[in-house]
C-alpha positions in Angstrom: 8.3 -15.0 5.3 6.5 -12.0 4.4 6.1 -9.1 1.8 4.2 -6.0 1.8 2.0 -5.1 -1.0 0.7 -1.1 -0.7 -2.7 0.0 -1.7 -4.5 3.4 -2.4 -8.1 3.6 -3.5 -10.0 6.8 -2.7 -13.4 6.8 -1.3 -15.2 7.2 -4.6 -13.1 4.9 -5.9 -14.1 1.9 -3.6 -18.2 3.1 -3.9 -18.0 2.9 -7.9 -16.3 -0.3 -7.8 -18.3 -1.4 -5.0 -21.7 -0.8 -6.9 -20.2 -2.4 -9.9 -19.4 -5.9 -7.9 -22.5 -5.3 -5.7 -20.7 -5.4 -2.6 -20.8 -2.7 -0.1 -18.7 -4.5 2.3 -15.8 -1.9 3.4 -12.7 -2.1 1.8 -10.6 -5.5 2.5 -6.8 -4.4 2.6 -5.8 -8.1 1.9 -7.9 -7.7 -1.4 -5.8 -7.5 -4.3 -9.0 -6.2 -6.6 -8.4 -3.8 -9.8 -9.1 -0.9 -8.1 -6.7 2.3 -7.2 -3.1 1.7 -6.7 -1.4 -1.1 -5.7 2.0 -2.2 -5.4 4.4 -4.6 -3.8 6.8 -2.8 -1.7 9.8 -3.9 -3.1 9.2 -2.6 -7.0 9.5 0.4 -5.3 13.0 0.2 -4.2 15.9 0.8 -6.1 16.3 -3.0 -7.0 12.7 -2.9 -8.1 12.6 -6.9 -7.3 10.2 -8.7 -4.9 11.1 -8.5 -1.3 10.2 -11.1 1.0 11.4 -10.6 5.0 12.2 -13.4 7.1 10.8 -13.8 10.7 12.4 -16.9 13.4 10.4 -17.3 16.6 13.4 -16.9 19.3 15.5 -14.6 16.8 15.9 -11.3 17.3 13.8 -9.8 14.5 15.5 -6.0 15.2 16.8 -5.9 11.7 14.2 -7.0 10.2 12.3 -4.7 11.9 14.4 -1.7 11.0 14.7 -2.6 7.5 10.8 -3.0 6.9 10.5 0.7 8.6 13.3 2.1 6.4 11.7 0.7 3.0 8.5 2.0 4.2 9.2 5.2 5.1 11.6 6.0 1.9 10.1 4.2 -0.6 6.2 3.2 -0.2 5.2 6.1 1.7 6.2 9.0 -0.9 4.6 7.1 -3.3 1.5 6.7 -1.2 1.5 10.4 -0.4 1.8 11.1 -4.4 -0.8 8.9 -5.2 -2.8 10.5 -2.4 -1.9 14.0 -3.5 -3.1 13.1 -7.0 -6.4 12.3 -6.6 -7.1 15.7 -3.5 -5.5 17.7 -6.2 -9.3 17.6 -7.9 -10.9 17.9 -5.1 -11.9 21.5 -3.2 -9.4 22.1 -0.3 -11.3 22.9 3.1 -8.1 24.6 4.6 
């Protein structure tokens, strides 16, 4: 069984908390550290509930597969981009 948890920290983010633990390690995505954004996958859905996915060894995991991509892609992904979006918005644009 597994679940996905999402994270967002920007750069400066990381550095300030990273001089506050006095680590400068880069950042550990398996970390679950106050700092950004983080959130399990399936709070994000419209169940908002916990979402654990089942892999067998010798079963077809194509479902599993699919349904992992389509929660991704509909419902941690915007998010991701907002939270992204949100913290360029204060930052100069170099286009």
């Amino acid at each position: 069984m597994f679940t996905v948890n999402l994270r967002v920290v920007s750069n400066a983010d990381w550095a300030a908390y990273s001089a506050r633990i006095g680590d400068n390690s880069p950042p550990d995505p398996m970390t679950n550290e106050a700092v950004g954004w983080g959130e399990r996958l399936g709070r994000l859905t419209p169940e908002r509930a916990d979402k654990w996915w089942t892999v067998w060894g010798g079963f077809p995991a194509d479902d599993v597969a699919k349904d992992l991509v389509t929660a991704i892609r509909d419902y941690g992904l915007p998010v991701m981009r907002e939270k992204l979006g949100s913290r360029r918005s204060s930052q100069p644009s170099m286009t």
